[in-house]
C-alpha positions in Angstrom: 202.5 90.8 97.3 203.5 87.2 99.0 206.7 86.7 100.5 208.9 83.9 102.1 208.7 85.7 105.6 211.4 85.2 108.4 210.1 87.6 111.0 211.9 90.2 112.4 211.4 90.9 116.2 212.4 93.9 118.2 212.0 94.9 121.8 212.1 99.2 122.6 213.4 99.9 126.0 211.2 103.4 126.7 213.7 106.4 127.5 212.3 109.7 127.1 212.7 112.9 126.3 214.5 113.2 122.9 212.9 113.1 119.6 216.0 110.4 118.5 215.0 107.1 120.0 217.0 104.2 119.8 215.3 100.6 119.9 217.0 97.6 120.7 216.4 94.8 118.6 216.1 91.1 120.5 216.8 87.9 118.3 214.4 84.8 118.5 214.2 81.3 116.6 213.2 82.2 113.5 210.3 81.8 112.6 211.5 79.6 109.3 213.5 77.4 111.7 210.5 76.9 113.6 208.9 75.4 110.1 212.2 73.5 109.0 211.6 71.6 112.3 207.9 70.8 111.7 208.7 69.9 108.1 206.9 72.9 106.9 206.8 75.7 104.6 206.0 79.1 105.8 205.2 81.8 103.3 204.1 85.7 103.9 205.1 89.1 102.1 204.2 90.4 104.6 220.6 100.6 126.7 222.5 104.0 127.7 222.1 107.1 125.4 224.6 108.7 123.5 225.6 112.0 122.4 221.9 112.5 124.8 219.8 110.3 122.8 218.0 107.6 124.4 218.9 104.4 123.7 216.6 101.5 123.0 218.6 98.0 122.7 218.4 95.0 120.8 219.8 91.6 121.3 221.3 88.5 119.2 220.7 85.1 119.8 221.6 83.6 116.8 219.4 82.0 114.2 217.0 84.5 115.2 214.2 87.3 114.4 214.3 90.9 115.8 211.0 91.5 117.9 210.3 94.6 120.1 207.8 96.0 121.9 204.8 98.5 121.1 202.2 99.5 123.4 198.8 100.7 123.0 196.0 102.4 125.1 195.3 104.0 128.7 196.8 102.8 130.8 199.6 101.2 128.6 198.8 97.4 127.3 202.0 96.0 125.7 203.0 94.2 122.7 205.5 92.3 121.0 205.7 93.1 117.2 207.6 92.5 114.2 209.5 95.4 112.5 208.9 95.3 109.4 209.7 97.7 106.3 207.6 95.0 104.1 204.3 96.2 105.3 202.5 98.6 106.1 199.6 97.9 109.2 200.1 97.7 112.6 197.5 94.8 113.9 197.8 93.3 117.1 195.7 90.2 118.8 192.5 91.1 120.4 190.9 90.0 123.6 188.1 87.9 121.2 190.8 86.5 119.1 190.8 82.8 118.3 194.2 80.6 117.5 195.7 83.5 119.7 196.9 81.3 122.7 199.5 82.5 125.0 199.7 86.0 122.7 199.1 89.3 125.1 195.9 90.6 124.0 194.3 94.3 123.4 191.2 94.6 125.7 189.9 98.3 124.4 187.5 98.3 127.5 190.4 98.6 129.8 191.8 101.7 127.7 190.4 105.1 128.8 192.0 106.6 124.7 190.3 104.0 123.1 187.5 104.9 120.4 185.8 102.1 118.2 185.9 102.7 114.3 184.9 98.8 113.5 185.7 98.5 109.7 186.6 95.1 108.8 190.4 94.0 108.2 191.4 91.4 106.4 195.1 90.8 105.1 196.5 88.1 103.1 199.3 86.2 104.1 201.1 83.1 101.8 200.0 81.3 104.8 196.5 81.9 105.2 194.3 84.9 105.9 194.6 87.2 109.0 191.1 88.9 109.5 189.8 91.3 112.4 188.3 95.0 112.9 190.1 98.5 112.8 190.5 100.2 116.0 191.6 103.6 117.3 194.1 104.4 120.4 197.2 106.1 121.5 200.0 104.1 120.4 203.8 104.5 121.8 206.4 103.1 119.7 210.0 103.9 121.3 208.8 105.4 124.1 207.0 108.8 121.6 203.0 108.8 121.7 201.2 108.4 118.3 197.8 109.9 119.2 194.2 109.2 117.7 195.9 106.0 115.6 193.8 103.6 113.6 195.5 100.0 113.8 193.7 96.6 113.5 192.5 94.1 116.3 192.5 90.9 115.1 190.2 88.1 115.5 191.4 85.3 113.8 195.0 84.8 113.8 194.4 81.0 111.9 195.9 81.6 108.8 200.0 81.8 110.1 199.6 78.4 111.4 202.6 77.0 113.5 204.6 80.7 112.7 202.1 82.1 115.3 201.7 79.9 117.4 205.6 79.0 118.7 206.6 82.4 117.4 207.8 85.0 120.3 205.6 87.8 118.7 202.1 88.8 119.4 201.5 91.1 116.0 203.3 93.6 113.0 203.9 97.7 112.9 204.4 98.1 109.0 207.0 100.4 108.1 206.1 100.9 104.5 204.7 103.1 103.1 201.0 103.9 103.2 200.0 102.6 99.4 199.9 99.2 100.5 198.1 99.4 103.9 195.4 97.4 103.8 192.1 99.9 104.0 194.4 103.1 103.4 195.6 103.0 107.2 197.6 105.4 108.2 201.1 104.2 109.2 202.9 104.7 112.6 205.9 106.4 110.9 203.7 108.4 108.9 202.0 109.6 111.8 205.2 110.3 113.5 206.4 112.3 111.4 203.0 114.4 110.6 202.4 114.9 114.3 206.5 116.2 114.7 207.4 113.4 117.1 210.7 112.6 115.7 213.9 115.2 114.9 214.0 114.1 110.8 211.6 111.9 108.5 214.0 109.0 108.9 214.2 105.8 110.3 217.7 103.6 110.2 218.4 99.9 111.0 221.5 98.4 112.7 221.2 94.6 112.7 224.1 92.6 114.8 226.3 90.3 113.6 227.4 88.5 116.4 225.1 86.7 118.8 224.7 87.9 122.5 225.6 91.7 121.1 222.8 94.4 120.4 221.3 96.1 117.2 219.6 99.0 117.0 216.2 101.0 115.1 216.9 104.5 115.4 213.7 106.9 114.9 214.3 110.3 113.6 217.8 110.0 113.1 221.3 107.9 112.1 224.3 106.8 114.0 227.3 107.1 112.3 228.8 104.9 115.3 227.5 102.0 113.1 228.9 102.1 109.9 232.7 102.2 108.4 232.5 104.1 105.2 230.2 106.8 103.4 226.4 106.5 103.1 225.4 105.5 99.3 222.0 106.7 98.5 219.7 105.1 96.4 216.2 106.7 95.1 213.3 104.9 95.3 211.5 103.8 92.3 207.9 103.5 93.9 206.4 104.2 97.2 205.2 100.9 97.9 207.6 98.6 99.7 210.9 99.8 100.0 212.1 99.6 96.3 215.3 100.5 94.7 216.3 100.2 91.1 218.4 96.7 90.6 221.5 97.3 88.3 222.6 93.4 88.6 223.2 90.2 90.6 226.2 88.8 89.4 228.7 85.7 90.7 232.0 84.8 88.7 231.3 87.6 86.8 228.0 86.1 85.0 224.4 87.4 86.3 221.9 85.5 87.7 219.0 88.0 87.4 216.5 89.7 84.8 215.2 91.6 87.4 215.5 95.1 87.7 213.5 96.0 91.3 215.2 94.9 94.8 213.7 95.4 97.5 214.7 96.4 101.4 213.2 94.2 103.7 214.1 94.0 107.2 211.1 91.4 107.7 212.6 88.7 105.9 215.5 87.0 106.9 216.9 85.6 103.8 217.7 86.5 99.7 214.5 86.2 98.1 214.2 86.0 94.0 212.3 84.6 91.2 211.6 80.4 91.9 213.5 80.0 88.2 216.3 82.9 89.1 217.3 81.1 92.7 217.1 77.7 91.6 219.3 78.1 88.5 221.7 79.8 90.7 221.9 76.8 93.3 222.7 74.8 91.2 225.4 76.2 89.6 227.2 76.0 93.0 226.4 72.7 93.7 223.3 73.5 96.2 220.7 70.7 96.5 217.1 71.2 97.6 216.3 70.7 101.2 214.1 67.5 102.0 211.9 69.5 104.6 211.6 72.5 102.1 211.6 72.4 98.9 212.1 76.5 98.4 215.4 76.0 100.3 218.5 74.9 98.9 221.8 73.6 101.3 225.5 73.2 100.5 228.2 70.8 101.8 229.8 72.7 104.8 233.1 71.7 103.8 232.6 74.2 100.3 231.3 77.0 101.8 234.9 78.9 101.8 235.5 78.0 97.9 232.0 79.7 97.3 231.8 82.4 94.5 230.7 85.8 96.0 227.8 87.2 94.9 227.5 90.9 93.9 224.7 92.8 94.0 224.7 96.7 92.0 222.3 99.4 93.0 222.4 102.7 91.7 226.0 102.0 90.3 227.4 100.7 93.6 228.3 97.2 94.6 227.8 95.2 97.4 229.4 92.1 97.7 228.2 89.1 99.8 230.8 86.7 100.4 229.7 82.3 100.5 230.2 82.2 104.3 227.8 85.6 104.7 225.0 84.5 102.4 225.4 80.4 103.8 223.1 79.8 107.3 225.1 77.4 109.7 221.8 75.5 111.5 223.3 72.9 113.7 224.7 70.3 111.6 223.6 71.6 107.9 225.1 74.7 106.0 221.6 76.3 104.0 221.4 78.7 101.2 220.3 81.7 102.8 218.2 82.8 99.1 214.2 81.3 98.6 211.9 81.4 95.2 209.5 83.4 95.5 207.1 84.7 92.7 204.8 87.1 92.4 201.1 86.9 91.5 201.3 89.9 89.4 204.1 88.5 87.4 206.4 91.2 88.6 209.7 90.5 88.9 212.2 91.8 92.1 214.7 90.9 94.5 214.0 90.6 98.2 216.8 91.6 100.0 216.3 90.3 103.7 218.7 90.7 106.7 221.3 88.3 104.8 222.0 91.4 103.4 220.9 93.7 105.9 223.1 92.7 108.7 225.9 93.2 106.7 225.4 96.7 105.7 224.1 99.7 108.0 220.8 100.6 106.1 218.8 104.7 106.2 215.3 104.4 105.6 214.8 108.2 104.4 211.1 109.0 104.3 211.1 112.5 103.3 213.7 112.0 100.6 212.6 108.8 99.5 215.5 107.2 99.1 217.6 104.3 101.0 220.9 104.8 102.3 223.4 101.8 102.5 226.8 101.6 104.5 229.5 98.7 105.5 227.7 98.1 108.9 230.9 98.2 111.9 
């Protein structure tokens, strides 16, 4: 499954001896900003403790993407990944990688946990390919060992182009679920939760508003310090991405959709919908396509207020996003923050990124497979 990928970066500040482990989430250029100003299209679908529990921060810097750290081996070799609920691998740059310049790469000789598997890896990115060799070593994600974990060294990094190469990150840890891991990996949460290292089978984002101020991933666990009004749970209709049953997308009371999946992806930054669905829908509020980009849309600045707000059902509750919240201010240009995508299979859904996401606290409930969605504070 391709998708218009924004990465999401996070950085986990190790503290240590609860299973509820708060990581701080750091915000970056993202990585689509890094393609507007190249010109380019980039495609892939793909602090203190509290109450006891550490606490693992993350930052804001604006137009940004959440990156964090993971570290693998004996003694510890560190990493900067995406978190990301839209895949499923963990894969990190190898010492014999290629297009991998100023990344921090795995050396498995200098790891006294390391033991070779060598089946090949290969994933497919909208971009280009990604392609290496599966590996086994301890892995520590917010501070909590994952032992005798199979994760993929790659080789050739070629096929994310510019992304890569002026993005902050080094690789991905894949929060979905383990259906769609490339050669039937286990997952890190998976193993978590198998090997008892966090308190519940649960996983929960807090994504900042304002930049300069922290988010959060909490393992095993949610903060109710985060969000203003109940928890609404929505099932899960498969156990592949994070998919939810989509009621409707409406705006002035008329929909904009035929779809009937939406999707929770904290690895993409924007709206994502059907090419046909998104572009019918910008124009009807005057949007224009973007000269560098044609899957991006922008508005006149001075009409963002008078906007129509966009409401979005799941399982019989709605969530409104308001112009201003789904509108990206980038310097002197006001962009739709919604891109077409379309899937190979034909399959039509709803990718909704951290335009949504930041606006509402979001559980990622592994053993009850279902989402849980709040007013974020």
């Amino acid at each position: 499954l391709l998708k218009m990928k924004a990465f999401i970066f996070c950085l986990i500040f190790v503290a240590a001896t609860s299973a509820l482990v708060r990581v701080p989430l750091h915000k970056k250029q993202t990585v689509n900003s890094i393609h507007r100003s190249n010109g380019e299209v980039y495609q892939n679908f793909e602090q203190s403790a509290r109450n006891g529990a550490p606490s693992i921060p993350v930052h804001n810097y604006g137009d940004a993407e959440y990156y964090g750290e993971v570290s693998i081996g004996t003694p510890l070799q560190t990493f900067e990944v995406i978190y990301d609920t839209g895949s499923s691998n963990l894969w990190v740059p190898s010492l014999t990688c290629s297009k991998c310049d100023g990344k921090n790469l795995y050396n498995h000789s200098l790891s006294q946990s390391y033991q070779p598997d060598g089946r090949a890896f290969n994933i497919q990115y909208g971009s280009g390919p990604v392609a290496g060799f599966v590996s086994e070593d301890v892995v520590t994600f917010g501070g909590l060992a994952v032992k005798s974990f199979d994760f993929a060294e790659i080789t050739d990094a070629s096929g994310l182009g510019t992304a890569y190469k002026l993005g902050k990150f080094d690789g991905i840890l894949g929060l979905a679920w383990p259906t769609i891991s490339v050669d039937k990996l286990n997952t890190v949460f998976e193993d978590m939760v198998d090997q008892k290292s966090v308190d519940k089978p649960v996983f929960s984002f807090y994504l900042s508003k304002t930049s300069g101020q922290d988010g959060e991933l909490l393992l095993g666990g949610i903060d109710d310090f985060h969000y203003s009004a109940p928890l609404q749970y929505v099932p899960l209709i498969s156990e592949t991405y994070w998919a939810v049953g989509l009621d409707s997308m409406t705006a002035n009371g008329k929909s904009f959709t035929t779809s009937k999946i939406a999707v929770m992806d904290t690895g993409t930054s924007l709206l994502a919908g059907p090419t046909a669905e998104v572009d019918a829908f910008a124009k009807s509020i005057g949007a224009k396509k973007f000269f560098l980009n044609k899957h991006e849309y922008t508005v006149k600045c001075k009409d963002v207020k008078n906007l129509p707000d966009i409401d979005i059902t799941l399982n019989g509750q709605v969530y409104t996003l308001t112009g201003e919240e789904y509108v990206i201010k980038d310097s002197v240009i006001c962009l739709l923050a919604m891109t077409g995508i379309d899937m190979p299979s034909g399959e039509s859904l709803w990718i909704l990124g951290d335009t949504f996401l930041t606006k509402y606290y979001t559980v990622f409930d592994w053993g009850q497979k279902q989402v849980g969605i709040a007013p974020a504070k």
